[in-house]
C-alpha positions as a Markdown table, in Angstrom:
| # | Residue | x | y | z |
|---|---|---|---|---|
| 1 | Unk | 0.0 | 0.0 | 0.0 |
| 2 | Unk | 0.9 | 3.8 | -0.6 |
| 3 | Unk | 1.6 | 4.9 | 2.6 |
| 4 | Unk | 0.0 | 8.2 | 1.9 |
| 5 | Unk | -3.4 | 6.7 | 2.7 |
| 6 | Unk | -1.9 | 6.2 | 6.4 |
| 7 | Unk | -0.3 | 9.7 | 6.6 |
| 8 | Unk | -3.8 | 11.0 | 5.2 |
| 9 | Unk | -5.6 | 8.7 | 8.1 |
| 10 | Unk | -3.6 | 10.3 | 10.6 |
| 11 | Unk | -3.9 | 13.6 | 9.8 |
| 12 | Unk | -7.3 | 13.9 | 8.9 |
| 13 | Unk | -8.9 | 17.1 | 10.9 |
| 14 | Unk | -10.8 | 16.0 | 13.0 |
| 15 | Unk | -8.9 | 12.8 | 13.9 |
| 16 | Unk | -11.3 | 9.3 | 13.2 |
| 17 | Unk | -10.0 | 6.0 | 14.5 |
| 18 | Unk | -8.9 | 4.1 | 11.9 |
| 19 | Unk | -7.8 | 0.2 | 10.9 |
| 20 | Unk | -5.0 | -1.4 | 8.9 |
| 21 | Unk | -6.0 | -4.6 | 7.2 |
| 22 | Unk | -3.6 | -6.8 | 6.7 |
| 23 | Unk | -2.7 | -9.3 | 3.7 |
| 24 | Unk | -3.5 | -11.7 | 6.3 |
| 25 | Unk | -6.6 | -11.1 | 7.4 |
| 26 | Unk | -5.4 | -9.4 | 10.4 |
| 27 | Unk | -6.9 | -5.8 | 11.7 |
| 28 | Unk | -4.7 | -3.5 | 13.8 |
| 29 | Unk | -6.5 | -0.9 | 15.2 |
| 30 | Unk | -5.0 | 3.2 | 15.5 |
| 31 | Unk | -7.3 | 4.8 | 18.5 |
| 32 | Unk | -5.1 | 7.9 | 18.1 |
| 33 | Unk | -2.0 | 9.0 | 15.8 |
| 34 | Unk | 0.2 | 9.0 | 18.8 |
| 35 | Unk | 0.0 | 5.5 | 18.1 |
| 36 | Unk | 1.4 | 5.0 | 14.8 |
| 37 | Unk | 4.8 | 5.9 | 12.7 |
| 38 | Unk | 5.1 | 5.6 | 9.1 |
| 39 | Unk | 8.0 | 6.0 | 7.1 |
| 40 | Unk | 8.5 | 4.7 | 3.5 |
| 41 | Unk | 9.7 | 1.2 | 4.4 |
| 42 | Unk | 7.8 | 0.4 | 7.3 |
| 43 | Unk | 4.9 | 1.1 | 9.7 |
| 44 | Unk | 4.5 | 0.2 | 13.3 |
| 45 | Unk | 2.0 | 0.2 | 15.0 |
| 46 | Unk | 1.0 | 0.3 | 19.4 |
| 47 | Unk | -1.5 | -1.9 | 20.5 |
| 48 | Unk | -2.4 | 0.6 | 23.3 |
| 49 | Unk | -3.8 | -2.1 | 25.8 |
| 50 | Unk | -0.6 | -4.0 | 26.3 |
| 51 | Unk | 2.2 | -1.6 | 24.7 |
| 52 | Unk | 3.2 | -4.0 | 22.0 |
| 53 | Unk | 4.7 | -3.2 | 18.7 |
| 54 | Unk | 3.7 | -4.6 | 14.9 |
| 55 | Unk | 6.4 | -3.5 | 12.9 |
| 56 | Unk | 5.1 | -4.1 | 9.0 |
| 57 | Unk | 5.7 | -3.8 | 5.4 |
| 58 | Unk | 3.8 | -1.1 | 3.7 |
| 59 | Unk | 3.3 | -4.3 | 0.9 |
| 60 | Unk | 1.5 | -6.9 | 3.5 |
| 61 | Unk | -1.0 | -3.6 | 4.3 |
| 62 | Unk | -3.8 | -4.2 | 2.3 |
| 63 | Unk | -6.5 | -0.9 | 3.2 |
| 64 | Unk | -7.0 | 1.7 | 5.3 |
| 65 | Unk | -10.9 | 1.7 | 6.9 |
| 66 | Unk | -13.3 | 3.7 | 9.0 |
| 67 | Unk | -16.5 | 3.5 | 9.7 |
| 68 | Unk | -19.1 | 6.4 | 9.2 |
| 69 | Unk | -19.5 | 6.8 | 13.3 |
| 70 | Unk | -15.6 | 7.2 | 14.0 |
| 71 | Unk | -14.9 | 3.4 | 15.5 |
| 72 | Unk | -12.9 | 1.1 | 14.0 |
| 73 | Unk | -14.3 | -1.5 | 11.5 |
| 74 | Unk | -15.6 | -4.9 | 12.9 |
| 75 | Unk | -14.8 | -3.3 | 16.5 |
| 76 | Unk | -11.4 | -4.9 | 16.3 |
| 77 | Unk | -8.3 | -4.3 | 18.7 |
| 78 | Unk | -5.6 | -5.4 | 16.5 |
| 79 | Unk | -3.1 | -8.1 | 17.6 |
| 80 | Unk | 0.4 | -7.7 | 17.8 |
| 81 | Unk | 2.6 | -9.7 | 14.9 |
């Protein structure tokens, strides 16, 4: 994935929780854009219950979703990987 989308995600005025979808299937979950970095080679993400990291390849991130009330899709937490 472009990593724009992300940077677009977090900056968006006002801020809307967000998910990363993974090639996977997996969903991490960005409460807050204190609690993601991006740079052109990799993104990592906080799971802000437990402080753990998931460091990924832009590549293996498949889409960048919201939902229309400002939670994350499906409700998901994300899991650390």
């Amino acid at each position: 994935m472009n990593v724009q989308a992300i940077r677009e995600a977090m900056q968006r005025q006002p801020f809307r929780p967000f998910s990363l979808r993974l090639a996977d299937g997996r969903e991490l979950h960005v409460p807050h854009p204190d609690f993601v970095a991006v740079s052109p080679r990799q993104v990592v993400v906080i799971n802000p219950q437990n402080e753990a990291l998931s460091i990924l390849e832009p590549l293996l991130i498949v889409s960048v979703e919201t939902r229309g009330d400002g939670q994350p899709t499906d409700g998901q937490q994300g899991a650390a990987g």
